[in-house]
C-alpha positions as CSV (number, residue, x, y, z in Angstrom):
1,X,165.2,45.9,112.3
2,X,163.4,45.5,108.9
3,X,165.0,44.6,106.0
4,X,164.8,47.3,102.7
5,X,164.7,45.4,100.0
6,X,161.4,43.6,100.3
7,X,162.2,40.5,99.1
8,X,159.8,38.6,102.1
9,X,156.9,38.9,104.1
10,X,156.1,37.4,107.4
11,X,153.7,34.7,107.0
12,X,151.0,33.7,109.1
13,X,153.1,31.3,111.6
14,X,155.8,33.9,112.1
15,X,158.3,32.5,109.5
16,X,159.9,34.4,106.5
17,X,159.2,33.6,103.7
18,X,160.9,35.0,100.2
19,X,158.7,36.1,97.3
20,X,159.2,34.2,94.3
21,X,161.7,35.3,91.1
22,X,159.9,36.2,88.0
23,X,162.7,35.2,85.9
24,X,163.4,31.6,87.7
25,X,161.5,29.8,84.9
26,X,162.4,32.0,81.8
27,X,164.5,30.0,78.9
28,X,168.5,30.8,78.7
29,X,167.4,32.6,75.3
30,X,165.3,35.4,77.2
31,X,168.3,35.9,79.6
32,X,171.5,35.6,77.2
33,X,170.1,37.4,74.2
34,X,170.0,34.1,71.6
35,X,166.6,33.9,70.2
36,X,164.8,31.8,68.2
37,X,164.6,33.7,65.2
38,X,168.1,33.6,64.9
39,X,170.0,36.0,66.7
40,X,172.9,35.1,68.7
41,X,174.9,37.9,70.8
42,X,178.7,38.8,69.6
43,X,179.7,37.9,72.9
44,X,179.3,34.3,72.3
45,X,180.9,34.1,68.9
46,X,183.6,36.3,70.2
47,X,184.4,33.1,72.7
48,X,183.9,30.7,70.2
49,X,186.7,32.2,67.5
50,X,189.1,32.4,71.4
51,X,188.0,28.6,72.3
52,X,186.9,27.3,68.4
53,X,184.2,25.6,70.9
54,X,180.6,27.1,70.4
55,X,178.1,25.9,72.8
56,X,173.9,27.0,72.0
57,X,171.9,24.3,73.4
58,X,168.8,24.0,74.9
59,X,168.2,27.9,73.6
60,X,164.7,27.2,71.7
61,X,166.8,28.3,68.7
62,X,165.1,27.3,65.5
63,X,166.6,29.2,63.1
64,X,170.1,29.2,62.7
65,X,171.4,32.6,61.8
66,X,173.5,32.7,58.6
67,X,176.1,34.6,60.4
68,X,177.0,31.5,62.4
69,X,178.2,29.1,59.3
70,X,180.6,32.3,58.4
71,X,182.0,32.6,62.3
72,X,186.0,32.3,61.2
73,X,185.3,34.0,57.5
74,X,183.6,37.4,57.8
75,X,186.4,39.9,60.7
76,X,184.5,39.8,64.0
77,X,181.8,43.5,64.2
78,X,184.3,46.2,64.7
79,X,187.1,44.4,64.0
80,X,189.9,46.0,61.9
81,X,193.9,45.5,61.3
82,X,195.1,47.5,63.8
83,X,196.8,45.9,67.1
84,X,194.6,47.9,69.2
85,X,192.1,46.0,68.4
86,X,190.6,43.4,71.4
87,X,189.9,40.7,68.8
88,X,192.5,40.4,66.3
89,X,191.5,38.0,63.3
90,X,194.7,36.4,63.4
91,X,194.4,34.6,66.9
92,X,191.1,33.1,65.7
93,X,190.3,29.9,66.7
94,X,188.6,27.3,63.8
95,X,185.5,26.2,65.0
96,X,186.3,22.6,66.6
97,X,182.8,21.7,68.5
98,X,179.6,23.2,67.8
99,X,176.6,22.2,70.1
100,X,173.2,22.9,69.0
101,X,171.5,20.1,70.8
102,X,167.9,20.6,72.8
103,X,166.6,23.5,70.5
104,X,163.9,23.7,67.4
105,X,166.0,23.3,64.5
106,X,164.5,21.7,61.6
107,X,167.2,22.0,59.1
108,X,170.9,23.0,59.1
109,X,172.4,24.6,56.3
110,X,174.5,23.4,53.6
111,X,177.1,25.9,54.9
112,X,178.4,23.8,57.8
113,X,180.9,22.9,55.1
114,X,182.7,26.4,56.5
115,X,183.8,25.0,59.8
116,X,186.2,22.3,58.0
117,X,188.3,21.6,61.3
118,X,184.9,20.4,63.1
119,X,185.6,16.9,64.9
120,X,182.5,17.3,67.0
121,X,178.8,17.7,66.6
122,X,175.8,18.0,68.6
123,X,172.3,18.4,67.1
124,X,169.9,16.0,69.7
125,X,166.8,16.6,70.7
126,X,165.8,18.9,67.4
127,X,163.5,18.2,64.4
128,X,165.9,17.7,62.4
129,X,165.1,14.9,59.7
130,X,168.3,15.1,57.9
131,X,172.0,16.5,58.3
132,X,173.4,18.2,54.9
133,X,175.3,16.4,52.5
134,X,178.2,18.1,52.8
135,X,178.7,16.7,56.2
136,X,180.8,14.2,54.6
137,X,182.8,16.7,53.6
138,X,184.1,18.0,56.7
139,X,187.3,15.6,57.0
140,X,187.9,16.1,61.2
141,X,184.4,15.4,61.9
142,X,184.7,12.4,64.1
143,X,181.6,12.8,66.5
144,X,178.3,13.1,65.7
145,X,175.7,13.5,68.6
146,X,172.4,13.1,66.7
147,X,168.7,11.7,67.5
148,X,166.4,10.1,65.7
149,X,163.6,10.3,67.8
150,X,161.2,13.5,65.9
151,X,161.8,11.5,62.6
152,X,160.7,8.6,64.1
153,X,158.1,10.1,65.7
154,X,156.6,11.1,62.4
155,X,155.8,7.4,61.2
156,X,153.2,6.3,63.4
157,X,153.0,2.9,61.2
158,X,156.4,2.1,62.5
159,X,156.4,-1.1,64.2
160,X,160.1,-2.6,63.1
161,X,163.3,-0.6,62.8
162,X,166.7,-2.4,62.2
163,X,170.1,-0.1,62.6
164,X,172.7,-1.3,60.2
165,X,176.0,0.7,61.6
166,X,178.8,0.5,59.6
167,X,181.9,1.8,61.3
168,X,184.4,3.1,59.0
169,X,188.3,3.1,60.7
170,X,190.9,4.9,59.1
């Protein structure tokens, strides 16, 4: 009895062996529909404004589409006042965690300000060299998940670094 699908071929000692998946090695963003230009499916932000967590590391993202920073501000595509309607904008969740970590990003706009109930952070292992300056702004922030190591990377003088941490308790 031979199997229909194909998926092996008898090698030369008798034993099956499976042929190899094309897609094993190919990024999340070929598979989930984030890409680096930009783009992220409605399918995701439609479980971040449910969950107010937002989760699009290691994506090769490197640049962050605008409609991201206005998630909780613009009404969902489709969306509309009626209580048909799957998503309703009133059982939104703010934005809580957002986790970009592990992508290309080399800057993040000044419009994180948008997601003011933020407590958490995540933007490791990009080249970022800086955060915005409106981070300060954002009053629930309390983690920030952050590397240093493409900035420091960029002064190949570097010999000495001292860390003064200053940590502020309210």
């Amino acid at each position: 009895m031979s199997s229909s699908r194909g998926a092996s071929k008898k090698s030369p000692a008798g034993s099956t062996r499976l042929k190899p998946n094309p897609n094993f090695f190919n990024s999340p963003s070929q598979s989930d529909g984030v890409g680096k230009e930009g783009t992220v499916p409605e399918s995701l932000l439609k479980e971040a404004r449910k969950t107010g967590s937002l989760n699009l590391s290691n994506r090769g993202i490197i640049v962050i589409p605008p409609k991201l920073w206005r998630l909780n501000i613009d009404p969902p595509d489709g969306s509309t006042a009626s209580f048909d309607v799957d998503e309703r904008w009133w059982d939104q969740v703010e934005l809580t965690r957002l986790d970009l970590s592990s992508n290309e990003i080399k800057q993040i706009s000044e419009d994180i300000e948008n997601f003011n109930s933020l407590s958490a952070l995540e933007v490791q292992y990009n080249e970022l060299t800086c955060l915005p300056n409106n981070v300060i702004k954002l009053d629930k922030l309390s983690k920030i998940f952050a590397s240093l190591s493409y900035m420091l990377g960029r002064f190949e003088s570097l010999h000495y670094l001292l860390f003064d941490v200053l940590l502020l308790i309210k």
